[in-house]
C-alpha positions in Angstrom: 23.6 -32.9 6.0 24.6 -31.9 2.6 22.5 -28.8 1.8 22.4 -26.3 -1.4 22.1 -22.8 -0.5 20.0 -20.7 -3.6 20.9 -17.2 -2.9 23.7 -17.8 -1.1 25.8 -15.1 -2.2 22.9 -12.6 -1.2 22.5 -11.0 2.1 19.8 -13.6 3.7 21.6 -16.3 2.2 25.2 -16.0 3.1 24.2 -15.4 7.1 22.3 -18.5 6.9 24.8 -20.4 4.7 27.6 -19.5 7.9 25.2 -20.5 10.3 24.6 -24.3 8.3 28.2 -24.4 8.5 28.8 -23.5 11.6 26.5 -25.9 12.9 28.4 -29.1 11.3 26.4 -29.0 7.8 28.0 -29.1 3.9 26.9 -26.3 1.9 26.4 -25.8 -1.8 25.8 -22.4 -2.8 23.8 -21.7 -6.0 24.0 -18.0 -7.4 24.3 -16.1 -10.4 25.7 -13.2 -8.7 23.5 -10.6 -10.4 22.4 -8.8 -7.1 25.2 -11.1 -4.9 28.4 -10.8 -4.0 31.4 -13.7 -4.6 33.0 -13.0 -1.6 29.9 -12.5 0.8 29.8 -16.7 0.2 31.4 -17.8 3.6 34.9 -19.7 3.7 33.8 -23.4 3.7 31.1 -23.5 1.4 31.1 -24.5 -2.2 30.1 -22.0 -5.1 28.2 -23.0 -8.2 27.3 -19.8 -11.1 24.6 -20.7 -12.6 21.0 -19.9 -12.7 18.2 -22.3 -11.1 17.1 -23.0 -14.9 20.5 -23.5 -15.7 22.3 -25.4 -13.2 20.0 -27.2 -10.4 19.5 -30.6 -11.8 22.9 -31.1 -12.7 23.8 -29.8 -9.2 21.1 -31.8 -6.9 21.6 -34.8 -9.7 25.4 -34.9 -9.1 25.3 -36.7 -5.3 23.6 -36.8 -2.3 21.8 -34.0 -1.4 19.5 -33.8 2.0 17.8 -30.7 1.8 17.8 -27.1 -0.5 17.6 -24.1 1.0 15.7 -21.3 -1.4 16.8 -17.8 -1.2 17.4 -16.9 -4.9 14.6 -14.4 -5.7 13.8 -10.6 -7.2 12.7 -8.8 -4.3 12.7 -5.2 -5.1 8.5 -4.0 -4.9 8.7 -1.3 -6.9 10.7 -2.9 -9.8 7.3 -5.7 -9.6 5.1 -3.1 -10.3 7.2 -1.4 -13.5 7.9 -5.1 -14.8 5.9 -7.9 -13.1 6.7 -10.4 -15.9 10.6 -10.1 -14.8 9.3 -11.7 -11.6 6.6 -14.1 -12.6 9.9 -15.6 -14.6 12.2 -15.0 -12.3 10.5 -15.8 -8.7 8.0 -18.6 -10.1 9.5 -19.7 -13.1 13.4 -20.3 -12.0 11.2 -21.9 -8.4 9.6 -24.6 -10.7 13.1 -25.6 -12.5 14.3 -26.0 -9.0 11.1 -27.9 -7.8 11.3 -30.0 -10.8 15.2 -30.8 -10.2 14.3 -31.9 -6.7 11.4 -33.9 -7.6 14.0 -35.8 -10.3 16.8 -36.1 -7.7 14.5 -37.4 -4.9 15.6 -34.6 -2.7 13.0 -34.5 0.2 13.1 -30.9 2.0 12.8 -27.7 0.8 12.6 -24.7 3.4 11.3 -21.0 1.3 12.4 -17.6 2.2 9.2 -15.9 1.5 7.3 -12.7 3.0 4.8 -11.6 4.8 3.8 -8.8 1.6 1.7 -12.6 0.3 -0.2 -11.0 3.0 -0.9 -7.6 1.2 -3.2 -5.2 3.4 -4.1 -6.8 6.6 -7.4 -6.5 8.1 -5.5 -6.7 11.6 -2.7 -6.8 13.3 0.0 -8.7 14.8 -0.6 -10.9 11.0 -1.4 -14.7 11.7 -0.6 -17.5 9.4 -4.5 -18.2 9.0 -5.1 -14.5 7.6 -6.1 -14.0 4.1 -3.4 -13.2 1.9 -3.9 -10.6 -1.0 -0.7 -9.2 -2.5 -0.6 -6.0 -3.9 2.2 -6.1 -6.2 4.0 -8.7 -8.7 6.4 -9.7 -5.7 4.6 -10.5 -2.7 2.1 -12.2 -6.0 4.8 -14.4 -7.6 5.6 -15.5 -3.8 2.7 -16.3 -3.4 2.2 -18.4 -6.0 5.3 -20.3 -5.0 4.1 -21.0 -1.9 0.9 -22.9 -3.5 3.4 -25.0 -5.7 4.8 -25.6 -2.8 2.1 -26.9 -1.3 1.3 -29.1 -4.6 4.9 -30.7 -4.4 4.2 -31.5 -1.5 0.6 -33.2 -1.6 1.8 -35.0 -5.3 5.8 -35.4 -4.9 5.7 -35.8 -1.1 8.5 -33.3 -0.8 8.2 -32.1 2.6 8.2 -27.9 2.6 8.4 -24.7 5.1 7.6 -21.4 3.7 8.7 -18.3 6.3 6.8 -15.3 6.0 8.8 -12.3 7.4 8.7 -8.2 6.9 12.5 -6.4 7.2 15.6 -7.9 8.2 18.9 -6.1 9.2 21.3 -6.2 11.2 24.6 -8.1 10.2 27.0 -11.3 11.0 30.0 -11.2 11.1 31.7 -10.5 7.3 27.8 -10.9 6.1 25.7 -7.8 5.9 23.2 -5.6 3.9 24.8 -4.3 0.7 22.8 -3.9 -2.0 23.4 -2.3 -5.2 19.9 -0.6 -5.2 19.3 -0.1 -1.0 15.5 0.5 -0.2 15.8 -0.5 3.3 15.4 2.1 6.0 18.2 1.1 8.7 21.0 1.2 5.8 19.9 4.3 4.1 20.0 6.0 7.7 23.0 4.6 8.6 24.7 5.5 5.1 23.5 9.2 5.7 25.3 9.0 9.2 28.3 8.1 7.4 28.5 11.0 5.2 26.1 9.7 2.4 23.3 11.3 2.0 21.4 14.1 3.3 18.8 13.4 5.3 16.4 10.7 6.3 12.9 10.5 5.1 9.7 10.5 6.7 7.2 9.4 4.6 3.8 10.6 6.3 3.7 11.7 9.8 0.1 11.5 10.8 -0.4 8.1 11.0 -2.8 6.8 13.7 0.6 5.2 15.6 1.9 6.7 19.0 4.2 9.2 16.8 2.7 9.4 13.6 5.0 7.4 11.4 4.3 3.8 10.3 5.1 1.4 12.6 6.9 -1.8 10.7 8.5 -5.6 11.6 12.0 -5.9 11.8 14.2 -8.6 13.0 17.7 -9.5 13.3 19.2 -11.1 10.8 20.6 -14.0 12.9 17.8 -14.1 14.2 16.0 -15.0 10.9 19.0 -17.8 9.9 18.4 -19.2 13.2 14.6 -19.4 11.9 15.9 -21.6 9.0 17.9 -23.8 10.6 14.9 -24.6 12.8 12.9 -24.9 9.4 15.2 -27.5 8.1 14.4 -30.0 11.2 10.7 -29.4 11.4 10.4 -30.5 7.5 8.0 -33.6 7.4 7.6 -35.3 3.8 4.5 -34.9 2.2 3.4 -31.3 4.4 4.0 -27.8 3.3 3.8 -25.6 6.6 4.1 -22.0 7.0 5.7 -19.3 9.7 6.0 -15.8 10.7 8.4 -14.0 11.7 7.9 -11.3 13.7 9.0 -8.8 16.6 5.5 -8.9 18.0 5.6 -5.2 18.8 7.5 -3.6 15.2 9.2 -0.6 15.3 8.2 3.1 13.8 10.1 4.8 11.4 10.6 7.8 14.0 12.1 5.2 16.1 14.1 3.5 14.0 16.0 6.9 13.2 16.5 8.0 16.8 18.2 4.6 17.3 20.5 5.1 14.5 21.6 8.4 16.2 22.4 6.9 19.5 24.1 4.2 17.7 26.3 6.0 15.7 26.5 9.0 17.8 25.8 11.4 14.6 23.4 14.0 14.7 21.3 12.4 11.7 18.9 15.4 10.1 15.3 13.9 9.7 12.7 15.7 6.6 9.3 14.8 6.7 7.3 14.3 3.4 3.9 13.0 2.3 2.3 9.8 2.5 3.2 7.4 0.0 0.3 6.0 -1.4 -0.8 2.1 -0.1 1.3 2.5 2.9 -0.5 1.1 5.9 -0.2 2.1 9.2 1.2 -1.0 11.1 2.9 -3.9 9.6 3.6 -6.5 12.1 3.5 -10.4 12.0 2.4 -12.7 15.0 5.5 -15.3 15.3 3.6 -17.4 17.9 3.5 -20.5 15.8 6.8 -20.6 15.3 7.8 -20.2 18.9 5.1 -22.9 20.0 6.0 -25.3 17.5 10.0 -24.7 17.1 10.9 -22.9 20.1 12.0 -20.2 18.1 12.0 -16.2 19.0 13.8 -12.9 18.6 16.8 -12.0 20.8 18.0 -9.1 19.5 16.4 -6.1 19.3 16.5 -2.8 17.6 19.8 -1.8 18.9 21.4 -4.9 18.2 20.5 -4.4 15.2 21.7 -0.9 13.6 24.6 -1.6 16.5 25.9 -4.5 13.7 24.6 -3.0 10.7 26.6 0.4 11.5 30.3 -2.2 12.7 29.5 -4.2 9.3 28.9 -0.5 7.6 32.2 1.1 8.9 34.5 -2.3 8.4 34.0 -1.6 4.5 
């Protein structure tokens, strides 16, 4: 299939832009490089600079397209809550111009990298599909929101649509990894202070009501996740927007996720507990048995697997 990749300079994006290729596919990527990198875009696939505003129709208007893969997205929560209209334009707006530049094209399958924060606070956990979802910030709102035009396209264009819901990723593949110019994610903020970066590892709140007092969280492997997409992209049915978790099922603490990183790397990685941080809950975990009813899709790596590549794909650069 001939596919465009939105995003695929990003860290999602380029593991799952190597995986389409791998796998036989053509691949389009579509990025402005303003949080990616050029040469995270994997030999074999096709770059286009350009915004979605700017440069999707005359992209999916030029020939032949089967399918668009949407990764291109602000995703930082606490920049959402200090500018929410950045991401209303950015998340729903630039989404619409692609929409619209489908619709025109006749392109028929669209799978959405969205997140499980649409959910907001859960009532319980593991998170189902079915649960209501109340963001409680600009970016889990404006994904939200693209996840009901979604859903529109699809009832009045017949464009056929999966949104996947999913908490952290990490891990790495091959020459694509985690690299962000503003890094909120736990595992690579350990792992840089392992390297010699940093100087020690925070833990936010330490009396949680979890088995060692530090929020328990979802994380899965990022090949893992691309091999989520590709399953996505087969399971698209025209006119039907359908949406998956993606989930470990069990999740990880933070206290957990820091002892890892020491065995991994070996280093002696100094730990500092600090205060809550306000709206923090607890447990954050999403149920992934629809996806592995329905797509035969589940995790196979775990935790180690995961700061095991993370900390290879840290030390190669």
């Amino acid at each position: 299939m001939k596919l465009l990749v939105t995003g695929g300079a990003g860290y999602i994006g380029s593991v799952v832009s190597a995986l389409l290729l791998e796998a036989g596919h053509e691949v389009v990527v579509l990025d402005d490089l303003s949080t990616g990198h050029e040469d995270a875009v994997p030999a074999g696939a096709r770059l286009v600079r350009g915004t979605l505003r700017g440069a999707a129709a005359e992209v999916l208007g030029g020939a032949g397209f089967d399918a668009v893969l949407h990764f291109a997205a602000r995703s930082l929560v606490g920049e959402s809550v200090e500018n929410p209209g950045l991401y209303w334009d950015k998340n729903l707006g630039e989404s619409l111009a692609l929409l619209e530049a489908m619709r025109a094209a006749g392109v028929p399958r669209i799978v959405f990298s969205s997140t499980a924060a649409t959910y907001g606070e859960p009532e319980s956990t593991p998170i189902l599909e079915t649960d209501p979802t109340r963001p409680t910030n600009p970016y889990g709102a404006s994904k939200l929101a693209i996840d009901t035009t979604l859903a529109e396209y699809a009832r009045l264009h017949g464009i056929g649509g999966v949104s996947l819901r999913y908490f952290n990723v990490a891990g790495a593949y091959g020459t694509q990894g985690e690299r962000h110019t503003v890094e909120t994610h736990l595992i690579p903020n350990v792992l840089k202070i392992a390297n010699g970066d940093g100087a020690a590892a925070k833990l936010y709140g330490e009396d949680y009501p979890t088995p060692d007092g530090t929020c328990v969280r979802d994380y899965i492997h990022v090949a893992d996740l691309g091999r989520a997409h590709l399953l996505a992209l087969d399971a698209c049915e025209p006119g039907a927007h359908q949406i998956f978790n993606l989930g470990s099922g069990t999740g990880y603490s933070v206290r957990e996720v820091v002892e890892v990183c020491r065995e991994v790397t070996g280093r002696d990685i100094p730990a500092e507990a600090h205060p809550r941080r306000p709206g923090d809950p607890a447990v954050l975990i999403a149920s992934s048995d629809k996806i592995q009813s329905q797509l035969g899709w589940k995790v196979e790596r775990d935790l180690h697997a995961m700061v095991s590549d993370a900390w290879t794909f840290l030390r190669s650069r």
